[in-house]
C-alpha positions as CSV (number, residue, x, y, z in Angstrom):
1,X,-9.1,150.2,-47.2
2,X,-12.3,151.1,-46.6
3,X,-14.3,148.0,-48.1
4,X,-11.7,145.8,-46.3
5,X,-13.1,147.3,-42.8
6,X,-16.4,147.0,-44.1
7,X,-15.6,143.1,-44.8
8,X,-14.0,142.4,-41.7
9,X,-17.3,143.8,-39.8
10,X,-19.4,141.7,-41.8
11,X,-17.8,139.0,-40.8
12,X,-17.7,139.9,-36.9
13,X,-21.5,140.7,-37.5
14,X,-22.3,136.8,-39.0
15,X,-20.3,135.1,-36.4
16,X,-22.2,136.9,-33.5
17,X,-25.0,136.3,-34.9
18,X,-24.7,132.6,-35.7
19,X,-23.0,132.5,-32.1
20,X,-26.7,133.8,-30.6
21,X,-29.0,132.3,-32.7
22,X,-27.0,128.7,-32.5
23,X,-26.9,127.6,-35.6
24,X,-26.4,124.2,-37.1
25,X,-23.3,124.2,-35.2
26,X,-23.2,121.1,-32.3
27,X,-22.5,122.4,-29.0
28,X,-19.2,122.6,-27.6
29,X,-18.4,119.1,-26.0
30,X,-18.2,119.4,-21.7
31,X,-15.4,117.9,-19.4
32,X,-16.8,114.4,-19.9
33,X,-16.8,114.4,-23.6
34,X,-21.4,114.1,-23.7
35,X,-21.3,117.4,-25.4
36,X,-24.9,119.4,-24.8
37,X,-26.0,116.2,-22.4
38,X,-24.9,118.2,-19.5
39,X,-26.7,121.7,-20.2
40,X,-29.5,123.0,-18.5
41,X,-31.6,122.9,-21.8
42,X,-34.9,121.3,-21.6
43,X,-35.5,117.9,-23.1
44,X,-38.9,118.5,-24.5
45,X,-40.9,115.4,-24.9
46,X,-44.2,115.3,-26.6
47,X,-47.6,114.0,-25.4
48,X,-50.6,113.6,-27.0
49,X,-54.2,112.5,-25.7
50,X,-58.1,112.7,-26.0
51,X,-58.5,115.5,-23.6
52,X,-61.9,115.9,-25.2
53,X,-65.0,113.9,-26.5
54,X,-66.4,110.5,-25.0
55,X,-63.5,109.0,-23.5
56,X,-62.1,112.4,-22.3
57,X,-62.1,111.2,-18.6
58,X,-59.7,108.6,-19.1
59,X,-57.5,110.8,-21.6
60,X,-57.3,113.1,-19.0
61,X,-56.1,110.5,-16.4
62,X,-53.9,109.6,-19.1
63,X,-52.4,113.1,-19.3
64,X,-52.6,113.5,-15.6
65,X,-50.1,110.5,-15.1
66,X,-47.4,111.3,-17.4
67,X,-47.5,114.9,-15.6
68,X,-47.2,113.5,-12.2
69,X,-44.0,111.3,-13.4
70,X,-42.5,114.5,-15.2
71,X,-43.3,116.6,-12.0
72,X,-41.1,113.8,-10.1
73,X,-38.0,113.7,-12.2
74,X,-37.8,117.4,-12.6
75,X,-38.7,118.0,-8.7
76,X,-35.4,115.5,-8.2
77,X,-33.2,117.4,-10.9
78,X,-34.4,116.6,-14.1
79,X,-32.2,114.1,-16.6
80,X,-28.6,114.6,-15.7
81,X,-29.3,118.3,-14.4
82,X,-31.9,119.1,-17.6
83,X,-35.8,119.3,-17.0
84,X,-38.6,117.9,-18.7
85,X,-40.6,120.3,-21.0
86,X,-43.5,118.2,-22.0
87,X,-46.1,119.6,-24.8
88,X,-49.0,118.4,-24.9
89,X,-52.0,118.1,-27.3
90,X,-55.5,117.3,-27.5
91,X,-56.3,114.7,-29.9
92,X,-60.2,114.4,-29.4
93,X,-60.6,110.7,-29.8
94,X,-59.7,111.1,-33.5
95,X,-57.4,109.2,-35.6
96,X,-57.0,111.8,-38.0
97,X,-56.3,114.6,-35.4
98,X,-54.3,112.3,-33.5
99,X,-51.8,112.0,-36.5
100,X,-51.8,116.3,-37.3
101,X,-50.7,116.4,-33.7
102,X,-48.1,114.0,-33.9
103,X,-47.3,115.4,-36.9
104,X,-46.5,118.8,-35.4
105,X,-44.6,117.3,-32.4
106,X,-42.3,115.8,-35.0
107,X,-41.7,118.5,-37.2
108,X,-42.4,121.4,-35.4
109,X,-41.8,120.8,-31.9
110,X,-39.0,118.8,-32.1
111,X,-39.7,116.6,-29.6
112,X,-37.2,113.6,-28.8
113,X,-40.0,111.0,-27.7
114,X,-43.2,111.0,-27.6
115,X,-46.1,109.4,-24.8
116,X,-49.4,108.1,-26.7
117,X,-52.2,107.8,-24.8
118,X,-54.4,104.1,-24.0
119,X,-55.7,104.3,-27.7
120,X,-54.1,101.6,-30.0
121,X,-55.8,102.8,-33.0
122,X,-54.2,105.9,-32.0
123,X,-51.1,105.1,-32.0
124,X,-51.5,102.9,-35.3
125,X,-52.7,105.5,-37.2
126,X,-49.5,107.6,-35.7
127,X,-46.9,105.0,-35.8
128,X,-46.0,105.4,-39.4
129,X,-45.2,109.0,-38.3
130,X,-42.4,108.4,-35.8
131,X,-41.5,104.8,-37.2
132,X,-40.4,107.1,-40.1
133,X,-38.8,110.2,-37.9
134,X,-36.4,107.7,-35.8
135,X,-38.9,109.1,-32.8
136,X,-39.5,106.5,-29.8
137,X,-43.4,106.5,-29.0
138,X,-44.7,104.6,-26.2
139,X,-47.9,103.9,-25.7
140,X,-50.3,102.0,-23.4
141,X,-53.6,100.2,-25.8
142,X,-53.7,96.5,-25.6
143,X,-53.9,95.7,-28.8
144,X,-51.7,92.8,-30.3
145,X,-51.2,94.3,-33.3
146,X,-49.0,97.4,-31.7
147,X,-46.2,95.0,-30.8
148,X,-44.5,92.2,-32.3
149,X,-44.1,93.4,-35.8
150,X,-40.9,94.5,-36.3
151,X,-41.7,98.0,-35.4
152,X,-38.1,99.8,-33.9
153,X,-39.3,102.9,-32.6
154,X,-43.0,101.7,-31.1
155,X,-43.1,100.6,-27.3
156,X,-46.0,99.4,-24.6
157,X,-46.0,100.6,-21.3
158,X,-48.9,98.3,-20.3
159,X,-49.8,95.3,-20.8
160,X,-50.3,93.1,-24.1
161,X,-54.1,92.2,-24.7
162,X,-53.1,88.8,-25.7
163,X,-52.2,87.8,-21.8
164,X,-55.0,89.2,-20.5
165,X,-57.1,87.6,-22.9
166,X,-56.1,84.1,-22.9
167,X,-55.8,84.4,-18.9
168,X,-59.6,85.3,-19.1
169,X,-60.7,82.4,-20.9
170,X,-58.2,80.2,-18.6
171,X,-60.0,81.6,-15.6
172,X,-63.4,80.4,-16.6
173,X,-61.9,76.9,-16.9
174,X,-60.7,77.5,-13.7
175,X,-63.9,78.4,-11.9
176,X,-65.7,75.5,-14.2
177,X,-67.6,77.8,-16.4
178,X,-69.2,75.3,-19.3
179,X,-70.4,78.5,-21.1
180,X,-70.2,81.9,-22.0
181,X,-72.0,84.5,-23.7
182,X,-69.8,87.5,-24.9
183,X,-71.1,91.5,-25.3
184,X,-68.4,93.1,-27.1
185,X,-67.7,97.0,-28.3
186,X,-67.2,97.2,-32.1
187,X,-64.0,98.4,-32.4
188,X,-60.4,97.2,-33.1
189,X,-60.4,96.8,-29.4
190,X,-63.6,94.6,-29.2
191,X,-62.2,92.6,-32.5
192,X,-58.7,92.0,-32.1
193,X,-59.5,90.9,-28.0
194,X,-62.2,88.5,-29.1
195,X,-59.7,86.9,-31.4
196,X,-57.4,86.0,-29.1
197,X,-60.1,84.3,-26.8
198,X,-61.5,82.4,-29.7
199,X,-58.1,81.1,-30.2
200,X,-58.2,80.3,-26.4
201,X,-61.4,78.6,-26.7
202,X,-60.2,76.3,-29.2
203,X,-57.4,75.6,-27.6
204,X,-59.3,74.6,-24.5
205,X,-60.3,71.9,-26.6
206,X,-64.0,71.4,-25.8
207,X,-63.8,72.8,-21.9
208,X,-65.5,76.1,-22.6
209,X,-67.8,76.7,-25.7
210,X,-68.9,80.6,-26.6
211,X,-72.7,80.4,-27.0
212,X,-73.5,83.8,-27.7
213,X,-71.9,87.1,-29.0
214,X,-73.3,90.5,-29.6
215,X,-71.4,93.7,-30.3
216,X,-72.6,97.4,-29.8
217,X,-71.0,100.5,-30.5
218,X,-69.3,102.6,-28.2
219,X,-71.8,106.0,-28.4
220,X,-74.4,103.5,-27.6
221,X,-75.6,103.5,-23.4
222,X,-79.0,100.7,-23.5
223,X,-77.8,97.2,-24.8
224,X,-81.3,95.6,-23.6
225,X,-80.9,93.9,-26.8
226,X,-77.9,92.5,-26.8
227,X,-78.5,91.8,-23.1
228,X,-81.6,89.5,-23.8
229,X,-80.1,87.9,-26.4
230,X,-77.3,86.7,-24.4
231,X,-79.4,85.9,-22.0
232,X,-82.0,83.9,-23.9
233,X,-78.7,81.6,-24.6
234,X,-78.3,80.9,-20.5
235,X,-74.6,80.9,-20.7
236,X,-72.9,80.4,-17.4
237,X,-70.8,83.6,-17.7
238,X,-71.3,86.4,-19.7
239,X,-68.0,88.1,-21.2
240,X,-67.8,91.8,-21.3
241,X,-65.6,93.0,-23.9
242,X,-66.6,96.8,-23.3
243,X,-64.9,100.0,-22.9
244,X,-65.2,101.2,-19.3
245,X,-67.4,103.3,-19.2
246,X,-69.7,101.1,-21.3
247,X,-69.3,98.6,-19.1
248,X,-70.2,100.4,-15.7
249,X,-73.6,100.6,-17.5
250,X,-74.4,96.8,-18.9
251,X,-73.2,95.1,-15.6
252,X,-76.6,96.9,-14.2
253,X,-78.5,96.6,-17.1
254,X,-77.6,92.6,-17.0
255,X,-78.1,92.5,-13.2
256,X,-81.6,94.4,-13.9
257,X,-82.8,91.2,-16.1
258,X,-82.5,88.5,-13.2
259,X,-79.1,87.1,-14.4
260,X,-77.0,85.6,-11.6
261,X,-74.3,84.3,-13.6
262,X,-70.3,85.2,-13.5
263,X,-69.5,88.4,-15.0
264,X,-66.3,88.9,-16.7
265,X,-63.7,91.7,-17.9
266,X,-60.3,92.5,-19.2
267,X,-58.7,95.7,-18.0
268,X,-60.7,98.3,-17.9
269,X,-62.9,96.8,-15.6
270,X,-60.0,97.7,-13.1
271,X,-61.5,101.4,-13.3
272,X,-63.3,102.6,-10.5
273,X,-66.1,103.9,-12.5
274,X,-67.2,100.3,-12.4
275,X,-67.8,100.5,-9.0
276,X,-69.2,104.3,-8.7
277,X,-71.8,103.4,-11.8
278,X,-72.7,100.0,-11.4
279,X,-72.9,100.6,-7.6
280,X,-74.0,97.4,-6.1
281,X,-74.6,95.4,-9.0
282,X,-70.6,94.8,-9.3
283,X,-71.0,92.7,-6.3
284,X,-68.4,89.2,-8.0
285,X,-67.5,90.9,-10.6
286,X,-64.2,89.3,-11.9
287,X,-61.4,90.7,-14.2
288,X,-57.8,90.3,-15.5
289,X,-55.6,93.4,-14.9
290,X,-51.7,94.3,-14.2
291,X,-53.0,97.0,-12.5
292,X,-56.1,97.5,-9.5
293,X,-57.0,100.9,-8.2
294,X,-58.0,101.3,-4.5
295,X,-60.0,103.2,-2.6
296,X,-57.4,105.0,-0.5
297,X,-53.8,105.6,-1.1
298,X,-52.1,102.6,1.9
299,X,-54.5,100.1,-0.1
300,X,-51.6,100.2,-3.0
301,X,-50.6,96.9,-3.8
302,X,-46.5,97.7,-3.6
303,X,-44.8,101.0,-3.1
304,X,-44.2,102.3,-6.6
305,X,-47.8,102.5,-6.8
306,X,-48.6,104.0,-3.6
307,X,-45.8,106.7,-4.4
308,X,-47.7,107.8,-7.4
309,X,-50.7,108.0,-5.7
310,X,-49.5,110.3,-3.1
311,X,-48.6,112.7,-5.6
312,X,-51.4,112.1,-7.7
313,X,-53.7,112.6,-4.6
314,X,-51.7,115.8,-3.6
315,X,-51.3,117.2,-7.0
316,X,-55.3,116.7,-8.1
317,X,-57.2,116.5,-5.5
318,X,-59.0,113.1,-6.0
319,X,-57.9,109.5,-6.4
320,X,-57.0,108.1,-10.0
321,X,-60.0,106.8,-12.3
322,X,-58.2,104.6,-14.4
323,X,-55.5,102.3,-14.7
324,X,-54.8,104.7,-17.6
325,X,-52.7,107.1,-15.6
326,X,-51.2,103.7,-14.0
327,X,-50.0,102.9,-17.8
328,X,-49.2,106.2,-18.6
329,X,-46.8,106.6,-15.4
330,X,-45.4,103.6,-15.8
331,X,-44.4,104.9,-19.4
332,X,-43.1,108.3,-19.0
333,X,-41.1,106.9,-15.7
334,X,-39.6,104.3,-18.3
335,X,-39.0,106.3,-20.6
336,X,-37.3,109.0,-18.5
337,X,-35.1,105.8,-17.0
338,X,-34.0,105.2,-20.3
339,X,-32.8,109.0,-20.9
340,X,-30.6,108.2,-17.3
341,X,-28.9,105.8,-19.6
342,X,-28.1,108.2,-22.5
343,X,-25.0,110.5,-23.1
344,X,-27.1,112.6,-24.7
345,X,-30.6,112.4,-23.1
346,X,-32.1,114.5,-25.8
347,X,-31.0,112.3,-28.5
348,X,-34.3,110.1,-30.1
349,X,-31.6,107.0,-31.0
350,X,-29.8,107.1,-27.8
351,X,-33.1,107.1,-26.4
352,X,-34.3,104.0,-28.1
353,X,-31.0,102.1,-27.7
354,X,-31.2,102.5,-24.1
355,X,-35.1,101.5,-23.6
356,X,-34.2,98.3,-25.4
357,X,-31.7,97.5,-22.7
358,X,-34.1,97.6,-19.4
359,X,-34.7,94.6,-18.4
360,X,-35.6,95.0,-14.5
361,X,-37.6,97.9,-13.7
362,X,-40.1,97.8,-11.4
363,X,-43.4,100.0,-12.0
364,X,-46.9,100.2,-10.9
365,X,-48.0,97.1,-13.4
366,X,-44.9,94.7,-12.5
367,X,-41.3,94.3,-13.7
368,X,-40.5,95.8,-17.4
369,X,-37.9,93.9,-19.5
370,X,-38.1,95.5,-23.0
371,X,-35.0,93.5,-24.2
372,X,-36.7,91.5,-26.5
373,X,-37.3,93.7,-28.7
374,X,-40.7,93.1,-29.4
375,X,-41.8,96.2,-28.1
376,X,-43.2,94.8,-25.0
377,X,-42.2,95.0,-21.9
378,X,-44.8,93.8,-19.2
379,X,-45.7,89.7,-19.3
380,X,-47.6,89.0,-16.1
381,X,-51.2,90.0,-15.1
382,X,-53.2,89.9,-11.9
383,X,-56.7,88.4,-11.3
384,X,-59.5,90.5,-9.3
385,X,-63.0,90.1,-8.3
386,X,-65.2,93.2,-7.1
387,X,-66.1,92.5,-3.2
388,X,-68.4,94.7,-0.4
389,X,-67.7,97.6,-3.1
390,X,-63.8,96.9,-3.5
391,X,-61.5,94.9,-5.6
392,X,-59.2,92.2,-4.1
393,X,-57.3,89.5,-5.4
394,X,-59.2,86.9,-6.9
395,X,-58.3,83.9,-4.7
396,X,-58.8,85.8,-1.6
397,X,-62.3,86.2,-2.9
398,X,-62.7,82.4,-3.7
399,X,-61.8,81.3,-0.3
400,X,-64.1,83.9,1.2
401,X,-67.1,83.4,-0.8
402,X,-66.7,80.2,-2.0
């Protein structure tokens, strides 16, 4: 008798305890059949960025964006009542630490999605990781190689490098530009971009011709070399493939040397470090950009972005640096659109089956349509030239200056 009591208890004991601690058991399916979709649980997402090192200004402004979009969902319920717990992880502009991190979001975290920072050797080096976990990770580096190869799990939330690149070279046709000299960071950023505008050049079939082409690295801050060199080939534009930061420094030590040429720039020329660094010395310079940042919060181009920067503004203090935090808004608030569309918002397939199916969302950058499945989802780009110490659109500045 006794040692049947003491079974029964035992077995009270392990259901109690497998009732508190949760178990494998799935939860208990609600009214409308979407079983823990409806809790109050958190979703946690992870996020990972170089919050440290060289380039820790823009990480930050990476960081800072994706917190202002998680801020806003949870500030208007959360996803389908649930909040946003985002962890986050300092990556220190290293590949190798970048992948431990992701790493430990995966396995130890938990997370159901994950937001990369501007880094597409980053998220290369990662990829594997998540490709492998079923885990959607959305990024915002230009790189070509990120999309378009069959990757399922591996999104872009800004813009492909390949539109911005070939729009570049397309613009110097434009403006009549004979030739150009390029200075270009040596990195997968610097390579891969260059690639696609020597494929531009030759298919410009003899319009534009690429006299010159130098490369630095990116701990480097005096290219005088490079500078003369590009120089001594008196191109009629000189290309800077450059980090932005890098960049804010050259366009003055160019301007220093006497030349009076264009000066070009992909995206990150959108920064307004540009402007604070290179000061006057920015005066025409033009670049290719989804995204612009103003000066002041009612200069945003369309209402999505000026939302942001309201909350940006009263959240931090200070205006946004870098289109980074424009990239890395746009692809939380995607993301988080895509966990709307889930019965399960905390599920990493469900997640993934429903970013595949937006095909209209407006951001900061332009309308998303990620129904391709390419991993893309931005295909349009905006022109700008640097004018009395601000940046406006690039035909406004043609008909002004001439």
């Amino acid at each position: 008798m006794l040692k049947k009591v003491l079974a029964l208890a035992l077995t009270v004991l392990m259901s109690l305890s497998l009732a508190a601690c949760g178990g494998n058991t799935a939860a208990p399916a609600n009214a409308d059949g979407s079983g823990d979709a409806a809790s109050n649980e958190p979703i946690v997402v992870g996020h990972y960025s170089y919050l440290t090192g060289p380039s820790s200004l823009l990480g930050q402004n990476i960081t800072n964006g994706v917190q202002i979009a998680v801020d806003k969902v949870n500030a208007e319920g959360g996803i389908n009542g649930r909040p946003i717990e985002l962890v986050t992880y300092d990556e220190k502009g290293s590949q190798e630490t970048a992948k431990q991190v992701v790493t430990k979001l995966v396995e130890v975290d938990k997370v159901c999605a994950i937001i990369a920072p501007a880094s597409s050797p980053d998220l290369k080096a990662t990829m594997p990781i998540t490709e492998e976990a079923g885990i959607v990770q959305i990024g915002s580096g230009v790189s070509a190689s990120l999309t378009n190869i069959g990757a399922e799990y591996t999104f872009r939330s800004g813009i492909n490098g390949d539109y911005v690149n070939s729009t570049l070279v397309d613009t110097m046709v434009e403006l009549g530009i004979k030739t150009f000299a390029a200075l270009v960071v040596n990195s997968e950023y610097g390579e891969s971009g260059m690639a696609v505008v020597d494929k531009s050049v030759a298919a410009a079939n003899g319009a534009i011709t690429m006299v010159a082409k130098e490369y630095y690295n990116s701990t480097d801050v005096d290219y005088s070399s490079q500078i003369a060199k590009l120089i001594a080939a008196d191109p009629d534009a000189i290309l800077m493939y450059s980090n932005t930061n890098e960049a804010s420094i050259a366009i003055g030590q160019i301007k220093s040397r006497g030349y009076d040429g264009y000066l070009l720039g992909p995206e990150g020329c959108a920064s307004s470090e540009i402007r604070n660094v290179a000061g006057d010395a920015a005066e025409g310079l033009i670049f290719v950009s989804p995204y612009v940042i103003p000066d002041e919060v009612d200069e945003a181009l369309n209402d999505v972005e000026k939302d942001f920067l309201t909350r940006y503004v009263e959240k931090y203090g200070e205006m946004v640096v870098s289109d980074t935090a424009y990239r890395a808004y746009d692809g939380a608030c995607l993301l988080f659109e895509a966990m709307k569309n889930c019965e399960n918002p905390s599920d990493p397939q469900q997640i993934r089956d429903a970013l595949v199916q937006i095909n209209d969302y407006e951001g900061i950058g332009g309308v998303f349509d990620y129904t391709g499945l390419s991993g893309d989802g931005l295909f349009s780009v905006r022109r700008f030239a640097v004018h009395n110490g601000k940046n406006i659109l690039l035909e406004d500045y043609l008909a002004e200056v001439g």
